[in-house]
N, C-alpha and C positions, 0 to 999 in steps of 0.2 A: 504494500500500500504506500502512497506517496510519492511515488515514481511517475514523471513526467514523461510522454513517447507522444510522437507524430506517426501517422499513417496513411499512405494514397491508396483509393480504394479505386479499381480498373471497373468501369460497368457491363454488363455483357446483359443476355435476355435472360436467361437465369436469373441474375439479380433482383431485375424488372417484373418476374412472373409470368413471363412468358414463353409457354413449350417451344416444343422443336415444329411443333402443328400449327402453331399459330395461333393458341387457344392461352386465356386467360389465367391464370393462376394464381391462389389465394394465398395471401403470405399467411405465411404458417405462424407466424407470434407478431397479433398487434400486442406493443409494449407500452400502451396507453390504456387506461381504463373508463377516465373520465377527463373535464375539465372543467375548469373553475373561472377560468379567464381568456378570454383570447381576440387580439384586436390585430390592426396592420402590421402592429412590430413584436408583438410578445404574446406568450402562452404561458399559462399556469395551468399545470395537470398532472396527474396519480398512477402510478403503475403499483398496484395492490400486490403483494409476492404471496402465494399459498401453495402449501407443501402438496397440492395436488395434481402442480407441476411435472410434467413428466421428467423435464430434463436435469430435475433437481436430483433424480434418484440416480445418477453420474457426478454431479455438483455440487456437494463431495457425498458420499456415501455417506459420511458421518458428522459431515458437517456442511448442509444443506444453504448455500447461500445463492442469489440470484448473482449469473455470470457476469463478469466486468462488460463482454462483448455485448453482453442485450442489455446491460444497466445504459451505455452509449449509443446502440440502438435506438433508446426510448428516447434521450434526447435527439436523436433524427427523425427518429418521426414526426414529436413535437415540431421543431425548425418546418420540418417539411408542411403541416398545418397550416403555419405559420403564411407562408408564399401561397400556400391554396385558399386563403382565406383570401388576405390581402390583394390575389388577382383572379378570383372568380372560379381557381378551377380551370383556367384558360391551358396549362398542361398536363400531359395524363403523368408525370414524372416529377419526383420530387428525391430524391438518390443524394447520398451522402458519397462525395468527391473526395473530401481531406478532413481528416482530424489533428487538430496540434495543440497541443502541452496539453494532453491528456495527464488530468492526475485524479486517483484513486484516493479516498480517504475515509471512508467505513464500508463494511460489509450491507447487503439487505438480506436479511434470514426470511423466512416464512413466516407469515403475521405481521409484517413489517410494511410499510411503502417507501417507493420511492416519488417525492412530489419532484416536479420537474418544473422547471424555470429557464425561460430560452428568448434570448431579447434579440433582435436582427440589428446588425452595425453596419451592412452596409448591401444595397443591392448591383447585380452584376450585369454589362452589359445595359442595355432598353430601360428608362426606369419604369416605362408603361408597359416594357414587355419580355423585361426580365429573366436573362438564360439563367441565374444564381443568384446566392446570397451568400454572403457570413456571418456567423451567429455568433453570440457568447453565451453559454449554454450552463447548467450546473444540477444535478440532482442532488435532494437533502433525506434526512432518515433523521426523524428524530427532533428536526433545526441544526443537524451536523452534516457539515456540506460528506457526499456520499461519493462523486464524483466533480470537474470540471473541466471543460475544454473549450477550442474555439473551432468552430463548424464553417464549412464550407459547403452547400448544396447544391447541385447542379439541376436545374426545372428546365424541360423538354418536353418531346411529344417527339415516340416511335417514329412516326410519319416525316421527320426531319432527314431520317437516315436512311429509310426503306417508306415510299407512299402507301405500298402493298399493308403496311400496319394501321393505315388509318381508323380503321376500326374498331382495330384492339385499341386504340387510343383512345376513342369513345366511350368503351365498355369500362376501361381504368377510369375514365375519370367520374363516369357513372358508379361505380364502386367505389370510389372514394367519398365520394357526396354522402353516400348512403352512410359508410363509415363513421363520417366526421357527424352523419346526424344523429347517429348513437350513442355515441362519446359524447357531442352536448348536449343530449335529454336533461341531462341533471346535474347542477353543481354540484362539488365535493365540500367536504365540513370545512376545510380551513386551505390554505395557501401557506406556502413558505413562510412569508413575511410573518404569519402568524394571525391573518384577518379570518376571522368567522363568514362562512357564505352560506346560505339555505339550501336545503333540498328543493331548491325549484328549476325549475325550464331556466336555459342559459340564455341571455341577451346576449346575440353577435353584434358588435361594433363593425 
């Protein structure tokens, strides 16, 4: 724990969810549960950890913690929220490019959350139509920062690289939509900073 590292992440359709068919693919761990907040530049949201996890009964056998790699996940997906909100949805892709000075500094066990906090510094390219962004990102456990990094996200659409995918670009961002409307059904108890929210329907900004 406490160890700082950068990482360049290469995209391919695998990443994306998309077979060798040309068929949609569900990613296999949203690492988002809920949200509390989310406007053009920031998101505040919960990834709940329960020992019902599959991948925990490897992570560790004996000491069950949620993995560093999906603890930074959760913050890309958040980031990627982020740009889906702010442009409408206008890309079917929202993919983590670069991570740097990644540092680790508590575990998330089972029964635990990790609340996630993710603020946009600065966008890439178009500012109406935006191929990226970078973020400063951080998940807490407890009010003790858990993880923190600074993100770099790369927003696309299939159809940039291949036409032949435009459809599947439709289908993503139509599941995306869907997504983000389940996750903001309902605020979570509290936020980082420590502010109390209600169990009610979230207000998009």
């Amino acid at each position: 724990m406490g160890k700082s590292i950068t990482r360049r992440f290469r995209m391919s359709r695998a990443t994306v969810g998309v077979n060798s068919l040309g068929h949609v693919g569900r990613v296999k761990f949203n690492l988002l549960d809920s949200l509390s907040f989310i406007d053009g530049s920031k998101i505040v949201a919960r990834k709940s950890v329960s020992l019902a996890e599959e991948y925990l009964a490897d992570h560790f056998p004996t000491f069950p913690v949620l993995p560093g790699v999906m603890m930074l996940e959760a913050l890309t997906q958040a980031a990627g929220w982020v740009l889906h909100h702010r442009c409408g949805f206008a890309r079917s892709m929202a993919v983590l490019k670069e991570a740097k000075n990644v540092r680790y500094g508590q575990f998330v066990a089972p029964g635990q959350s990790l609340d996630v906090e993710v603020e946009l510094l600065k966008l890439l390219g178009d500012e109406t139509a935006p191929t990226g962004a970078t973020f400063k990102a951080a998940g807490y456990v407890g009010g003790q920062t858990a993880l923190s990094a600074r993100l770099e996200i790369a927003y696309f659409d299939l159809a940039q690289k291949d036409p032949v995918l435009t459809s599947i670009d439709q289908k993503l961002k139509a599941h995306a939509r869907d997504r983000f409307a389940v996750l903001s059904a309902h605020r979570i108890e509290s936020d980082p900073s420590g502010t109390t929210t209600s169990n009610t329907p979230l207000t998009l900004s």
